[in-house]
C-alpha positions as a printed Julia matrix, in Angstrom:
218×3 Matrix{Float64}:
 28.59    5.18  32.53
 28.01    2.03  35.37
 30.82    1.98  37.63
 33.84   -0.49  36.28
 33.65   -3.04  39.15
 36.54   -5.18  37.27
 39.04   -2.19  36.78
 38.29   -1.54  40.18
 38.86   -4.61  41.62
 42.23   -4.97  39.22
 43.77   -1.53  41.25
 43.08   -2.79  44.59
 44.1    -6.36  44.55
 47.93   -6.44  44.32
 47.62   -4.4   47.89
 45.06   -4.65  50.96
 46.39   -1.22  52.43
 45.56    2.19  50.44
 48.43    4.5   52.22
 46.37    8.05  52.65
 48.52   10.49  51.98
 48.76   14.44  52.89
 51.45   15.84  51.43
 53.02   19.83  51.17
 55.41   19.14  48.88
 55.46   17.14  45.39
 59.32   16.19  46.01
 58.26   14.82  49.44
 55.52   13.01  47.88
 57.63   11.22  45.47
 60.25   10.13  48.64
 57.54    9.18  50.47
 55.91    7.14  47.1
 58.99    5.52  46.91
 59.22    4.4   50.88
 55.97    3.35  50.49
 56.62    0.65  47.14
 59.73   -0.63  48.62
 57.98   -1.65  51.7
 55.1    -3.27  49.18
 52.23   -0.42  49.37
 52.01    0.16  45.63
 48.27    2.19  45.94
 48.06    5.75  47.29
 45.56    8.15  48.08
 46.47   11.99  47.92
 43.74   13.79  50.12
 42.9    17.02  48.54
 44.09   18.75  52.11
 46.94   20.62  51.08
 47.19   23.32  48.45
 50.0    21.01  46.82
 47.71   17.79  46.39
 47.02   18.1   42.65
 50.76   19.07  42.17
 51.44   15.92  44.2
 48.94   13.6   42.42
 51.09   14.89  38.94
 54.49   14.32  40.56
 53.5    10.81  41.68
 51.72    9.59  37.89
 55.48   11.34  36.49
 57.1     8.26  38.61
 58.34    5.17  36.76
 57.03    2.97  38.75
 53.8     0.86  38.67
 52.37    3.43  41.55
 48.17    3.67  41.06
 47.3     7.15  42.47
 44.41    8.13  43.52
 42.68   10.98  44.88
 40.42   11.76  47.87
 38.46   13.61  50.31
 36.68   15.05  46.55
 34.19   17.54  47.49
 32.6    18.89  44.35
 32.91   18.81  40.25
 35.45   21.32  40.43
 38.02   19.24  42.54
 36.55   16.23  40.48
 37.47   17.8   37.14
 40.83   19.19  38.8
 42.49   15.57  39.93
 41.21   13.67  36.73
 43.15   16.46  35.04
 45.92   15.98  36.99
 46.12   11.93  36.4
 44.23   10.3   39.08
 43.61    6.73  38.6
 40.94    6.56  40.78
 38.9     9.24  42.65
 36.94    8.95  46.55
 34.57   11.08  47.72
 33.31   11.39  51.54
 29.35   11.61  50.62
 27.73   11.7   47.56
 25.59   14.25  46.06
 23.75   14.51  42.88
 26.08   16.4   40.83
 29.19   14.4   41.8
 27.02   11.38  40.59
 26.45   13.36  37.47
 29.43   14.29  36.27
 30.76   10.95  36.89
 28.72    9.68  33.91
 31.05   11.29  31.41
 34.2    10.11  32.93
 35.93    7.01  32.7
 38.19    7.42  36.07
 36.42    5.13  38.49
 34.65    6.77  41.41
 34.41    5.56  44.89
 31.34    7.47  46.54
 31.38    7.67  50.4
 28.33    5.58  52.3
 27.85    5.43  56.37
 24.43    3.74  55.85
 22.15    0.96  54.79
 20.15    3.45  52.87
 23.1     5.45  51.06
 23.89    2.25  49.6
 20.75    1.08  47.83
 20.41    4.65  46.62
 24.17    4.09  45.25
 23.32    0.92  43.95
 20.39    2.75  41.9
 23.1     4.4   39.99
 25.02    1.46  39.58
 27.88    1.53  42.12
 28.85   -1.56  43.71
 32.62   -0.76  44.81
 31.96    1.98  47.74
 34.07    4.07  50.26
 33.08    3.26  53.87
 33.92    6.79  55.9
 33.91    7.46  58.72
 34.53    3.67  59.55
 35.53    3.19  62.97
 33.01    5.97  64.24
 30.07    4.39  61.87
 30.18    0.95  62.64
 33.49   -0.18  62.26
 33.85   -4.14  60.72
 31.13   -5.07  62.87
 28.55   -2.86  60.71
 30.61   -3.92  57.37
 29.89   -7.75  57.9
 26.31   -6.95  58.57
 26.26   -5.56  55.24
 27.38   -9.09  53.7
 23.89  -10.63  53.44
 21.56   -7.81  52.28
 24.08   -6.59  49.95
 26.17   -9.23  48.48
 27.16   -7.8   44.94
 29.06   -4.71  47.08
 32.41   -4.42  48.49
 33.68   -1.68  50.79
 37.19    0.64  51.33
 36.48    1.34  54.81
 39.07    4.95  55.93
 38.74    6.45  59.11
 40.58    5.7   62.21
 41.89    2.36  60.36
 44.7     1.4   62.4
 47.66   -1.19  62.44
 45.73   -2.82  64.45
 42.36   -2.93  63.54
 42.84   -3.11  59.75
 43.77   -6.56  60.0
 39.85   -7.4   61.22
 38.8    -4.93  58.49
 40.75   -7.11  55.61
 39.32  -10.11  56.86
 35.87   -9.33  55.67
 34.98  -10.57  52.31
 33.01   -7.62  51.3
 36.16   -5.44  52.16
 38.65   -4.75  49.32
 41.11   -2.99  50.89
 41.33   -0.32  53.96
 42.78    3.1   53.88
 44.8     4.7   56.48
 47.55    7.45  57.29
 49.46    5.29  59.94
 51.84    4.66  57.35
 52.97    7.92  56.77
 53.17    9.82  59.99
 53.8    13.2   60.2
 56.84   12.96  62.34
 58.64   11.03  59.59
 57.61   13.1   56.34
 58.95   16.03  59.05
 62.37   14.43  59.48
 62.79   12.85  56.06
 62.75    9.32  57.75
 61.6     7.08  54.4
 62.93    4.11  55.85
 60.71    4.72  58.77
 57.92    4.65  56.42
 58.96    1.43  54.55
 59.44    0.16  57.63
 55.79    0.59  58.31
 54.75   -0.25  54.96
 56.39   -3.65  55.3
 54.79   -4.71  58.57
 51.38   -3.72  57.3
 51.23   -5.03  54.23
 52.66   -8.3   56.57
 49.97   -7.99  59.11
 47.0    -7.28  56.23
 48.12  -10.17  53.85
 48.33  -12.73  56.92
 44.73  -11.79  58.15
 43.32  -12.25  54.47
 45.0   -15.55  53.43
 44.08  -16.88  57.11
 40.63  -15.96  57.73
């Protein structure tokens, strides 16, 4: 199966920010989730860090609430098999390797292979990807490399994670080959620790803010 570039492209336009999310707890998930919509960041990414992700990833898809989850940092077909089972909407990987690419063939869950070269993505484009995961951003290149990567590849847009900031993202959403960014600014530690949602809707707001201001001017 070629990779869905429209169903892609539906998830991630309604919000330029992808909130990455490590959570212990599904209930904390859910508050956080919640934070997180009211301040307009309707698109998460639980990284498979935690031993509670896939827990997490079900809690979230249980939510009434128009909340695409996703998951990420997806090392092998065994985690692959494990988040689609728990209700992913979308999955990102790192890398790439052959049997990720694979099993991906008999899925229908979008997949979002990592690339930090020129070379990983014509090999991705081979398969048929054209909606990639840019990681480790900042320490491959940063928005300088992605809008080199405008001319040669033109079909291909990017979800650049990795030290994306509040504010560097804004430069990152600018690009036209970038779709959205990914970051854990959003949710820091310190406020899933004390509970503080508004804190995090706080932070939601002002990046969404910043993000859709850099897009609609540039």
């Amino acid at each position: 199966m070629l990779q869905d570039c429209r169903k892609i492209d539906s998830m991630f336009s309604s919000c330029p920010i992808v909130a990455l999310l490590t959570a212990k707890c599904p209930s904390a998930a859910v508050s956080i989730a919640s934070a997180l919509a009211h301040g307009g960041i309707t698109v998460i990414e639980v990284v498979l860090r935690t031993p509670a992700a896939l827990q997490c990833i079900i809690a979230l898809k249980s939510i009434d609430r128009e909340i695409i989850v996703g998951a990420g940092t997806v090392l092998n077909t065994t985690q692959l098999s494990s988040v689609i089972d728990a209700g992913a909407d979308f999955v990102v990987t790192p890398g790439i390797t052959k049997e990720l690419l694979m099993f991906a063939e008999k899925i229908a869950v979008p997949l979002l292979p990592g690339i930090a070269t020129p070379s990983e993505i014509m090999s991705l484009m081979g398969y048929g990807y054209h909606r990639l995961k840019f990681f480790p951003a900042e320490a491959a290149g940063g928005e300088r490399f992605l809008k080199s990567m405008q001319d040669p590849f033109p079909g291909v847009k990017f979800y650049p994670t990795g030290g994306i900031n509040c504010w560097n993202a804004p430069r990152y959403v600018s690009l036209a080959n970038v779709m959205c960014v990914g970051g854990s600014w959003i949710v820091p530690q310190d406020a899933i620790d004390e509970k503080n949602w508004p804190k995090i809707e706080r932070l939601a707001r002002a990046a969404i803010s910043l993000c859709s201001s850099s897009r609609i001017s540039d």
